[in-house]
PAVOLO-595117 format. One line per field, with one value per residue (C-alpha): residue in three letters; x, y, z; residue number from 1. Coordinates in nm, 4 decimals. Each point is the difference from the previous one (the first is absolute). Layout:
N
r [Ala, ...]
x [X, ...]
y [Y, ...]
z [Z, ...]
k [NUM, ...]
This chain:
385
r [Unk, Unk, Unk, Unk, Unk, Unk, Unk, Unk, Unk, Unk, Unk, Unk, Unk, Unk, Unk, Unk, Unk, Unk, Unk, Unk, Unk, Unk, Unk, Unk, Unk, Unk, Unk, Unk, Unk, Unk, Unk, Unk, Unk, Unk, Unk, Unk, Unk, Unk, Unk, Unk, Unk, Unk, Unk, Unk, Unk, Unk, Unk, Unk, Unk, Unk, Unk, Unk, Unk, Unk, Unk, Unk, Unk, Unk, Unk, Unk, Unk, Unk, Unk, Unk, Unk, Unk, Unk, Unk, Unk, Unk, Unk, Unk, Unk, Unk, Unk, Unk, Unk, Unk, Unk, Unk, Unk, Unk, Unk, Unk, Unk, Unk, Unk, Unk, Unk, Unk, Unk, Unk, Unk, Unk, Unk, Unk, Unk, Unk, Unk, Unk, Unk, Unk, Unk, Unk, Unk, Unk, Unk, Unk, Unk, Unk, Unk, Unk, Unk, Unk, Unk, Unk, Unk, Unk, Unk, Unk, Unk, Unk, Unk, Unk, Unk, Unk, Unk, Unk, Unk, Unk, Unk, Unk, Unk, Unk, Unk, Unk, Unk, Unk, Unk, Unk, Unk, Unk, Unk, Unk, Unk, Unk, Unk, Unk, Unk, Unk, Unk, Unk, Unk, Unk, Unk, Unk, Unk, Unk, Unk, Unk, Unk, Unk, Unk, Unk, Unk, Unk, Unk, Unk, Unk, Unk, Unk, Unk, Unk, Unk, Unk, Unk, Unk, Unk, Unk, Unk, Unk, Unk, Unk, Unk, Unk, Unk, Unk, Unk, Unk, Unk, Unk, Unk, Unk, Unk, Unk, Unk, Unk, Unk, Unk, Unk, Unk, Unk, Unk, Unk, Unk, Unk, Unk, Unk, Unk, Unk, Unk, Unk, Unk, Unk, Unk, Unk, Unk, Unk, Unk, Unk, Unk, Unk, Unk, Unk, Unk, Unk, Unk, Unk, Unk, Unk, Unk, Unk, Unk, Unk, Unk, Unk, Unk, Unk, Unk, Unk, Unk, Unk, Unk, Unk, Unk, Unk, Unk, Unk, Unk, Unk, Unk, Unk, Unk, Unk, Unk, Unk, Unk, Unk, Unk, Unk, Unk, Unk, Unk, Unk, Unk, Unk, Unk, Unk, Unk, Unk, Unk, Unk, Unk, Unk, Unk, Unk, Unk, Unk, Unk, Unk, Unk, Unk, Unk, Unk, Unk, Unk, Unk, Unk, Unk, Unk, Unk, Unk, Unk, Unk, Unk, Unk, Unk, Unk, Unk, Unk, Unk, Unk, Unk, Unk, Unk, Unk, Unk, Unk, Unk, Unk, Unk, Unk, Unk, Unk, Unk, Unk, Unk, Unk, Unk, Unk, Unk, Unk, Unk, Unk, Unk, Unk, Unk, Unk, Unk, Unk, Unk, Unk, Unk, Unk, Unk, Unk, Unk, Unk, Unk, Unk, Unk, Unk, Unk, Unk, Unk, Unk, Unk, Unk, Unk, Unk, Unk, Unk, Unk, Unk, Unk, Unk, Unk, Unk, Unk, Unk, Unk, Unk, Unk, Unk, Unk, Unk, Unk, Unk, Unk, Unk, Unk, Unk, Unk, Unk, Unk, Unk, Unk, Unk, Unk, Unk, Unk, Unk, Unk, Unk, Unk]
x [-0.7418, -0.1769, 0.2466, -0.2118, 0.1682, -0.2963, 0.3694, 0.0825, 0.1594, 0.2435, 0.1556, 0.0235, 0.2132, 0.2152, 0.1407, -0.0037, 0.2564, 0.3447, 0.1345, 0.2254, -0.2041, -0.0357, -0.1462, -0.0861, -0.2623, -0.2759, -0.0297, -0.3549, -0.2017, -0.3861, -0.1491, -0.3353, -0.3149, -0.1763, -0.3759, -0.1992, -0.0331, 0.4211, 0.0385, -0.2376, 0.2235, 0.3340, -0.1658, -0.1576, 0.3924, 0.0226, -0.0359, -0.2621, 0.1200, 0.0495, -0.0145, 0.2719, 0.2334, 0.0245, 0.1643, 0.1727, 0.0682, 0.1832, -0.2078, 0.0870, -0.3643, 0.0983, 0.2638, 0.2063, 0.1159, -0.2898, -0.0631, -0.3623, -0.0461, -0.3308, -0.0046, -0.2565, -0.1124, -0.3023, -0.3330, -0.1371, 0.3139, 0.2540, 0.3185, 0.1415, 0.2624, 0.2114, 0.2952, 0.1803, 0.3312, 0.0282, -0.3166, 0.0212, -0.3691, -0.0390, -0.4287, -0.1202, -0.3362, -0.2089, -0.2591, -0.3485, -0.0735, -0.2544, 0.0602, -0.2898, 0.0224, 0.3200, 0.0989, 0.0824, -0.1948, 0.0394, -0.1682, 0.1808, 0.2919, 0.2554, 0.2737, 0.2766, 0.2610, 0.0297, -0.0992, 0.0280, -0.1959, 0.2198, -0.0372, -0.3693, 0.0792, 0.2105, -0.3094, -0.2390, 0.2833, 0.0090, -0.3666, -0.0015, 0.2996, -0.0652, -0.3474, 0.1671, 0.2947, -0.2577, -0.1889, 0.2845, 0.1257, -0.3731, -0.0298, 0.2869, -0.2297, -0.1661, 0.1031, 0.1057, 0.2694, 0.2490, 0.3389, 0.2436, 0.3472, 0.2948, 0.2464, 0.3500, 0.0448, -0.3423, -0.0538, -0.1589, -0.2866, -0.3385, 0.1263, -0.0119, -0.2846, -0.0365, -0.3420, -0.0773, -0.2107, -0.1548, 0.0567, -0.0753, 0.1507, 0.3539, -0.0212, -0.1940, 0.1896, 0.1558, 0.1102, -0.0492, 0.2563, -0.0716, 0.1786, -0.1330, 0.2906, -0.1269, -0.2006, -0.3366, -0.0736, 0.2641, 0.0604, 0.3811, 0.0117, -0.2327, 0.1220, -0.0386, -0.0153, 0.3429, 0.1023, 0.0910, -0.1032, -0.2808, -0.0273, 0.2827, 0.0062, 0.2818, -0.0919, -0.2278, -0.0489, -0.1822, -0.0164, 0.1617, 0.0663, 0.0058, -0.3389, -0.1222, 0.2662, 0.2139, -0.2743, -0.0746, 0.3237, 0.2445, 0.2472, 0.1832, 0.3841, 0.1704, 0.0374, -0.2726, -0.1756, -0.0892, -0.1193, 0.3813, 0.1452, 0.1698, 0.0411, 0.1262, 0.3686, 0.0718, 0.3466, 0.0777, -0.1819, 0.2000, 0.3065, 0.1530, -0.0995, 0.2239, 0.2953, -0.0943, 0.0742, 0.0645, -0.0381, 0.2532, -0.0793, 0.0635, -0.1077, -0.3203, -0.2180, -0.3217, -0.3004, -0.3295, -0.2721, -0.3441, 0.0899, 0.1653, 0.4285, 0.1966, 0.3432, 0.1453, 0.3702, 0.1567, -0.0824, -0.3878, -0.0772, -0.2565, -0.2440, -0.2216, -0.1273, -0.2088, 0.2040, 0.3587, 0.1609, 0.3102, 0.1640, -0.2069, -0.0653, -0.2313, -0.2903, -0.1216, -0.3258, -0.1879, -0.3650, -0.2601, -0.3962, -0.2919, -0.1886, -0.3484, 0.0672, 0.1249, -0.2845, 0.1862, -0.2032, 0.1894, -0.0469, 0.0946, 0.2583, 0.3224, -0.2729, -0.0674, 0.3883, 0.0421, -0.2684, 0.0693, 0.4271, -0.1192, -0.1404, 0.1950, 0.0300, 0.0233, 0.3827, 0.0262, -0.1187, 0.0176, 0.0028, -0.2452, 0.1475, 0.3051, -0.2401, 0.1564, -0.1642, 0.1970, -0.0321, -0.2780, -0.3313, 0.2117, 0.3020, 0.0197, 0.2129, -0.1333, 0.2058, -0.0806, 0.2186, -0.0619, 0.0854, 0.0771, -0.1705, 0.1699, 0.4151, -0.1012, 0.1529, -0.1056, 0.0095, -0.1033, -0.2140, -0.0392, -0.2435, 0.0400, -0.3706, 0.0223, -0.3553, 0.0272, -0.0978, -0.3464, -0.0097, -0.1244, 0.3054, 0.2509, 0.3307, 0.1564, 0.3740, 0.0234, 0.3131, 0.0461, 0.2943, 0.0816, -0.0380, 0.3867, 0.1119, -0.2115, 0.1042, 0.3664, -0.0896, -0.2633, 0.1278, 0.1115, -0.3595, -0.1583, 0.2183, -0.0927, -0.3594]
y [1.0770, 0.3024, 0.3018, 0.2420, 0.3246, -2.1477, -0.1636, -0.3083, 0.1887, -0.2539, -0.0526, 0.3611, 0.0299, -0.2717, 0.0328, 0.4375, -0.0059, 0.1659, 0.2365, -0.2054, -0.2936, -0.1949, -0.3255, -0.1153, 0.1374, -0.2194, -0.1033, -0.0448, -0.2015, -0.0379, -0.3363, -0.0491, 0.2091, -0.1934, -0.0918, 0.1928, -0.2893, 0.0083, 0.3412, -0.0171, -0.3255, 0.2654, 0.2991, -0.1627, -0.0317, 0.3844, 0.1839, 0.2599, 0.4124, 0.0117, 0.2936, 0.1821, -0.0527, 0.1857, 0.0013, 0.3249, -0.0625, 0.1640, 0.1802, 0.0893, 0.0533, 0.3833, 0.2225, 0.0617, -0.2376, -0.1140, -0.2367, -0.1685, -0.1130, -0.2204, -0.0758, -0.1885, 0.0757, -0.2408, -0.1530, 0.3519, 0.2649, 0.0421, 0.2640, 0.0945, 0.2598, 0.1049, 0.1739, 0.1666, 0.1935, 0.2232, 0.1125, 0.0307, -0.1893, -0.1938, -0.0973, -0.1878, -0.1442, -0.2180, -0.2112, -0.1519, -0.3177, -0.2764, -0.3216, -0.1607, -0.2813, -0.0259, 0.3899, 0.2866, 0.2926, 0.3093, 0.1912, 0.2539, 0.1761, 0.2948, 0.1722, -0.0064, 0.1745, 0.3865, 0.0063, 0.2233, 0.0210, -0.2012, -0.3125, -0.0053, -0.2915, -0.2215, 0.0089, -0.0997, -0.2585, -0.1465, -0.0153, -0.1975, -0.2355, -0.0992, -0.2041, -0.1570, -0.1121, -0.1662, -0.1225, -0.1283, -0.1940, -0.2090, -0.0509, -0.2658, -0.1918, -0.0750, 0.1247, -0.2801, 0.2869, -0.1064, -0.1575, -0.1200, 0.1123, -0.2096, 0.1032, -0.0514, 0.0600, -0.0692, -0.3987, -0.0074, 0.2758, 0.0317, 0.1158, 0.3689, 0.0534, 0.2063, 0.1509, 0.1801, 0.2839, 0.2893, 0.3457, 0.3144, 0.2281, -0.2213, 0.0566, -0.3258, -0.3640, -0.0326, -0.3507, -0.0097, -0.1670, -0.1857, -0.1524, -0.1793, 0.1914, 0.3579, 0.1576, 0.1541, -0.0627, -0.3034, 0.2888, -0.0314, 0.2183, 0.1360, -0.0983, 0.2021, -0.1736, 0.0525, -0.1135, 0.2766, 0.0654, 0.2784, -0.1427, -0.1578, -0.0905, 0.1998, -0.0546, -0.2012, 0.0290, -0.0422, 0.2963, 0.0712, 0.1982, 0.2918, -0.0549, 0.0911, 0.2501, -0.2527, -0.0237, 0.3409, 0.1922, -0.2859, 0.2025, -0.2526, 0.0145, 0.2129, -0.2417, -0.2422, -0.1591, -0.3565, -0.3675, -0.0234, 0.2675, 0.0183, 0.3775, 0.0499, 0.1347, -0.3670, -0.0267, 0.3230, -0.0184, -0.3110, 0.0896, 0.0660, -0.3750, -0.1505, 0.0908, -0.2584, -0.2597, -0.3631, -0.0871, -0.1791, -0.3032, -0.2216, -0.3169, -0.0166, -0.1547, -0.1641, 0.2046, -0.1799, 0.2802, -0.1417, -0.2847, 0.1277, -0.0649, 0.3189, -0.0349, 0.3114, 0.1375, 0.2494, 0.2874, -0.0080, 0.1437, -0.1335, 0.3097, -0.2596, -0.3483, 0.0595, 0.2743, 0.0148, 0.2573, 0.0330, 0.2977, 0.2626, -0.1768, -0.2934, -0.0999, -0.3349, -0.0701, -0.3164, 0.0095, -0.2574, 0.1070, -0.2250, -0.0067, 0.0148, 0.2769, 0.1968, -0.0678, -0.1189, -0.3130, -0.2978, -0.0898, 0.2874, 0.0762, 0.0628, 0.2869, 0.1240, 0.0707, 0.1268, 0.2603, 0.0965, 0.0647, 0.1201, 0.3544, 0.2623, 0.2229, 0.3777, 0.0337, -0.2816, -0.1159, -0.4170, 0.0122, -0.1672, -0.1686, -0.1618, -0.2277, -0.3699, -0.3196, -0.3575, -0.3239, -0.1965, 0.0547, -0.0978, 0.1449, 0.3366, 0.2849, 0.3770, 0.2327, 0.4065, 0.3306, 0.2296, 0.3735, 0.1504, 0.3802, 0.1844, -0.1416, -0.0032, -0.3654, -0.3374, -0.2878, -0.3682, -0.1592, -0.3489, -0.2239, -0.3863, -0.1359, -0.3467, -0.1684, -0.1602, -0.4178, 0.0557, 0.2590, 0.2713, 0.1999, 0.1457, 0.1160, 0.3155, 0.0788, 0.3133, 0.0776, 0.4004, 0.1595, 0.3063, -0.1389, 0.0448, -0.1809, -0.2387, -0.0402, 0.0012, -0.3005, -0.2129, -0.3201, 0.0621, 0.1609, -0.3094, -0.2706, 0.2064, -0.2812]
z [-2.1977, 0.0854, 0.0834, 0.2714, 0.1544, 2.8425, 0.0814, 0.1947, 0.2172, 0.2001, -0.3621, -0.0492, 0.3214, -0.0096, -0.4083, -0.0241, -0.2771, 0.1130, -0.2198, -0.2190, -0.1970, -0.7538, -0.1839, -0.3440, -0.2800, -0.0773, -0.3438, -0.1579, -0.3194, -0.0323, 0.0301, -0.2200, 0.1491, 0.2723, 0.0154, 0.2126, 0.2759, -0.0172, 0.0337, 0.3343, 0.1307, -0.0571, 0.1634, 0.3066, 0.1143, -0.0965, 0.3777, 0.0023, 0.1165, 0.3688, 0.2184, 0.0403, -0.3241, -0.2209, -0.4346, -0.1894, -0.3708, -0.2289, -0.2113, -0.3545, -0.1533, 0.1292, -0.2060, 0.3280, 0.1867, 0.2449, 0.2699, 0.1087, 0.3283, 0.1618, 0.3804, 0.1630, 0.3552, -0.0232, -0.1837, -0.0395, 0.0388, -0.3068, 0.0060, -0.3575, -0.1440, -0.2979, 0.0070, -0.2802, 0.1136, -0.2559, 0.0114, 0.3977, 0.0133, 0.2242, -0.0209, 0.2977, 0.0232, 0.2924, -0.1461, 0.1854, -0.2066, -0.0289, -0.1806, -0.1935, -0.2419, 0.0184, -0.1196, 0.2274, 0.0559, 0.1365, 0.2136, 0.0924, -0.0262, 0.1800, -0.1341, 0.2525, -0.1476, -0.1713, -0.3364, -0.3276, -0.2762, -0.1864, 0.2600, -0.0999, -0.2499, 0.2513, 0.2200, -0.2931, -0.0592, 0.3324, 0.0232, -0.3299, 0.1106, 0.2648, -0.0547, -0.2934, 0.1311, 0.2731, -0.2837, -0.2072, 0.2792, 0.0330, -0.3663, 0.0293, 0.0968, -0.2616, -0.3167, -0.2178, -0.1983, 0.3291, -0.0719, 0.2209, 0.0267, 0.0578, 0.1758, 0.1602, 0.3957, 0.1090, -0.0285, 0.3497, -0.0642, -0.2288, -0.3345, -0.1517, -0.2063, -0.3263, -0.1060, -0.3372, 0.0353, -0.1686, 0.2043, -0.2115, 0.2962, -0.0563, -0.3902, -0.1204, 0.0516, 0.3146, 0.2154, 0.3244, 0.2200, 0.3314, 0.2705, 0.3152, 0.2129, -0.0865, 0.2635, -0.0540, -0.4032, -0.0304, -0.3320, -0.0542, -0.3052, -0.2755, -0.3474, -0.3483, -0.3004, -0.1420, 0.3802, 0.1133, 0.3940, 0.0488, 0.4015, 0.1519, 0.3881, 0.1533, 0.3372, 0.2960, 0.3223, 0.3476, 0.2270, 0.3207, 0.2751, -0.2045, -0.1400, -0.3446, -0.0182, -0.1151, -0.3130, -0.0745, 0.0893, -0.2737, -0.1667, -0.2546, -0.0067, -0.2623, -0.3232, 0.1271, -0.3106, -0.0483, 0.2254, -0.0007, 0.0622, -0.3177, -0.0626, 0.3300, 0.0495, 0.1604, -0.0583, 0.1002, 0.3641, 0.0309, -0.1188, 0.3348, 0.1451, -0.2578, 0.1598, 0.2908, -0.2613, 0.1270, 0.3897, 0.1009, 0.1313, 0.2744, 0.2130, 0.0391, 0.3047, 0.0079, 0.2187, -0.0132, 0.0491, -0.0228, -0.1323, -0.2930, -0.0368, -0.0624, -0.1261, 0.1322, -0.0302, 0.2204, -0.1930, 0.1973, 0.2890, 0.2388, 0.0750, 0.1728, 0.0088, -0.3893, -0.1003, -0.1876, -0.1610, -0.2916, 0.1160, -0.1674, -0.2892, 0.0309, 0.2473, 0.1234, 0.1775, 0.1047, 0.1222, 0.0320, -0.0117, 0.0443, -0.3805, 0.1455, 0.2532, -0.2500, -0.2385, -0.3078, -0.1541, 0.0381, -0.3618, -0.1345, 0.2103, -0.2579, -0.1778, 0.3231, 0.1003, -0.3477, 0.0400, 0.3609, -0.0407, -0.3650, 0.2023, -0.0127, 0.3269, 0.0613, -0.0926, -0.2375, -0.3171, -0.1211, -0.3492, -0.1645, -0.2736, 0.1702, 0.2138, -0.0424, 0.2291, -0.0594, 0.2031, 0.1496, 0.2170, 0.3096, -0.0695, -0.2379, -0.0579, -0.1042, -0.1545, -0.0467, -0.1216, 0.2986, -0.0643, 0.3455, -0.0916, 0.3167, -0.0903, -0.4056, 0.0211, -0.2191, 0.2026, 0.0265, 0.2001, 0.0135, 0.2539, 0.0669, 0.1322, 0.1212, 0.1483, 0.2875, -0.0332, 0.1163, -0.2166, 0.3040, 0.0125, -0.2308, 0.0098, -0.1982, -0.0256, -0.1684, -0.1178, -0.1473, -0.1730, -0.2484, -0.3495, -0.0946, 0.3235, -0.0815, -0.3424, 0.0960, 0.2370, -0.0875, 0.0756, 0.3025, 0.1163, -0.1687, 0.2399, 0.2887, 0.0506]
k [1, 2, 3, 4, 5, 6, 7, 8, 9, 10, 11, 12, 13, 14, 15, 16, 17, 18, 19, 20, 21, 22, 23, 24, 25, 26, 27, 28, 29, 30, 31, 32, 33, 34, 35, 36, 37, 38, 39, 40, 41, 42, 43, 44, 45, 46, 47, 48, 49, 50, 51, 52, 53, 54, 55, 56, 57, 58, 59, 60, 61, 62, 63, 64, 65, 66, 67, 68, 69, 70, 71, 72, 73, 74, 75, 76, 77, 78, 79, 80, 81, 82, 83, 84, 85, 86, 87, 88, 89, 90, 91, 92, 93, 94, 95, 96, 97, 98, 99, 100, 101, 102, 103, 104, 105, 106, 107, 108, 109, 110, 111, 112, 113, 114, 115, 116, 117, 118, 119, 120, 121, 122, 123, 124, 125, 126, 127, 128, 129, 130, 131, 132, 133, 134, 135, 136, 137, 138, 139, 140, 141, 142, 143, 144, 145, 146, 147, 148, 149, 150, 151, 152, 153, 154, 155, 156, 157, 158, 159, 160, 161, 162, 163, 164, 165, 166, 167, 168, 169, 170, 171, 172, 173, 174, 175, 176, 177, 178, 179, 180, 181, 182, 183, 184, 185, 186, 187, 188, 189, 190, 191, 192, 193, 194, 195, 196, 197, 198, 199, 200, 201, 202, 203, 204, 205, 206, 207, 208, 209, 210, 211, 212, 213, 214, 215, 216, 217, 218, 219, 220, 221, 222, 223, 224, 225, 226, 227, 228, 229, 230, 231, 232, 233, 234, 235, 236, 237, 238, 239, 240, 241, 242, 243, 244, 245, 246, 247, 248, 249, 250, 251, 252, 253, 254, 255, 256, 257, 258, 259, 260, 261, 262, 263, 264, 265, 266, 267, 268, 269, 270, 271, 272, 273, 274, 275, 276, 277, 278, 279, 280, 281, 282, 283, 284, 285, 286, 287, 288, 289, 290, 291, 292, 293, 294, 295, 296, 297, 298, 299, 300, 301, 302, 303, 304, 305, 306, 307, 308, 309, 310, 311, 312, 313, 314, 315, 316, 317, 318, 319, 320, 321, 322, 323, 324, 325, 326, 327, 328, 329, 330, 331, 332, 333, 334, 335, 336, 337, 338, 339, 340, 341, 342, 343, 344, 345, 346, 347, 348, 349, 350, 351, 352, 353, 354, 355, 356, 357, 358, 359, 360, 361, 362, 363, 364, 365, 366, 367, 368, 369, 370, 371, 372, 373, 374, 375, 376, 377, 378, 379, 380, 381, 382, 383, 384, 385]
């Protein structure tokens, strides 16, 4: 490894994550390499970048800690940045692009941010990185070098792919690692050969009311490292939840909402008719959308829900790697780790999507707790529907 010096908006309303919200790691194996026609059956399911969202990795191609960032505002209109703290760089770029035979070229480009001599070769970078990444992503088309990865957690979406590639810049061998839920490149992480990361995802995201800001302006938490969150001082920002311990329970009632049966003790309040709350320690919601108004495909409606609560916001960050979907196309459950950036807390969010019979509508109970009162409880969150 080289070492170098548009939202669906009535969805966006309705589930804005309160600011308490863990789940489990995916485990992967390679499958045998696909043919070229297989590889094009897997990737059709793969959605293409849409405007708006945006990817940051973790980038450790740099000797500083570094993070790469890609936005996309539309066909033709690319944002990008690195930042490396301890350098105080911060290199952001605009980019005018074209696409032609499937490979992205640009046009033009502006420097956005103040720059140094020394940020000359994160510019060069960026312009470099960006194309391929583009590129990378279309080759999965086609290349018969794909593999599929199985997995745990994700029986209900298009598998992770793995693709062996070549990349001088990266040192020489490298996999690429692909997942249908990623925005923008589907690029989850860039492997070396040893397996070591050089690209990790640390974050995605759709913009909001703050604009691209939110993109340009990220300033990672102290500690922040991997997908998971691993180096982060997670048992210490939690520390002070634990003393919560078990809720005590006691008789619960049945509340219908939506259809959906709520066994509910006295320790909820009713904030209104959707809306339930555990003291200050847990929140309930239940919402129904129509799928085609929202413009999630009915088909692909489980990868859809993954991708969309998958997007981190301004003041929050869903891990990557703690992802977890289980059930069945009518009735499924998805699972995130949801670090809360403005309290510093790790919490768990977890969303129950039930299609209606003529499969129109669908249902979400989201339920969203900090990670240790969750972990001190999980039974009794799990009989709560």
């Amino acid at each position: 490894m080289q070492n170098r010096g548009r939202p669906a908006q009535s969805l966006t309303t309705r589930f804005r994550r309160p600011a308490f919200f863990a789940a489990a790691l995916m485990s992967l194996s390679l499958h045998a390499a696909l043919s070229a026609a297989e590889s094009a059956a897997v990737f059709s399911r793969y959605p293409e970048p849409r405007s708006g969202e945006y990817v940051v990795y973790r980038d450790y191609s740099w000797k500083n800690p570094t993070w790469t960032g890609f936005l996309c505002y539309d066909d033709s209109t690319w944002g990008a940045f690195t930042y490396t703290p301890a350098l105080k760089s911060r290199v952001s770029v605009l980019f005018r692009t074209e696409e032609a035979d499937g490979r992205l070229v640009l046009t033009g480009q502006q420097i956005i941010s103040e720059i140094t001599g020394q940020d000359v070769p994160m510019v060069n970078y960026l312009m470099a990185l960006l194309p391929d990444a583009y590129g990378w992503r279309n080759d999965l088309s086609s290349s018969p070098a794909v593999r599929v990865m199985s997995s745990s957690g994700r029986s209900l979406l298009p598998p992770p792919l793995s693709f062996p590639k070549s990349l001088e810049s990266f040192g020489g061998s490298v996999s690429l690692i692909f997942a249908p839920e990623i925005p923008l490149f589907n690029l989850r992480s860039l492997d070396s050969a040893d397996g070591g990361k050089v690209l990790e995802l640390y974050k995605a995201g759709r913009l909001g009311q703050a604009g691209d800001a939110e993109f340009f302006s990220l300033v990672p938490a102290e500690g922040d490292s991997d997908a998971s969150g691993n180096s982060r001082n997670a048992g210490n920002r939690t520390a002070s939840d634990s003393s919560l311990l078990k809720i005590a329970k006691s008789a619960a009632e049945a509340r219908t909402v939506d259809g959906v049966t709520l066994r509910l003790d006295g320790n909820w309040t009713m904030m209104a008719d959707n809306a339930f709350f555990l003291g200050n320690s847990a929140v309930l919601l239940i919402d129904t959308f129509d799928i085609a108004e929202a413009g999630f495909p009915a088909d692909e409606l489980p990868l859809s829900l993954v991708r969309f609560f998958g997007l981190s916001g301004a003041s929050t960050r869903v891990l990557p790697g703690s992802m977890r979907v289980s059930g069945s196309s009518k009735r499924f459950r998805i699972e995130h780790e949801v670090d809360d950036l403005e309290t510093g807390s790790r919490n768990r969010d977890v969303k129950e999507c039930i299609v209606s019979a003529d499969g129109k509508k669908c249902t979400v109970v989201s339920l969203s707790a900090p990670k240790a009162v969750w972990n001190a409880n999980e039974a009794y969150f799990k009989s709560l529907f």
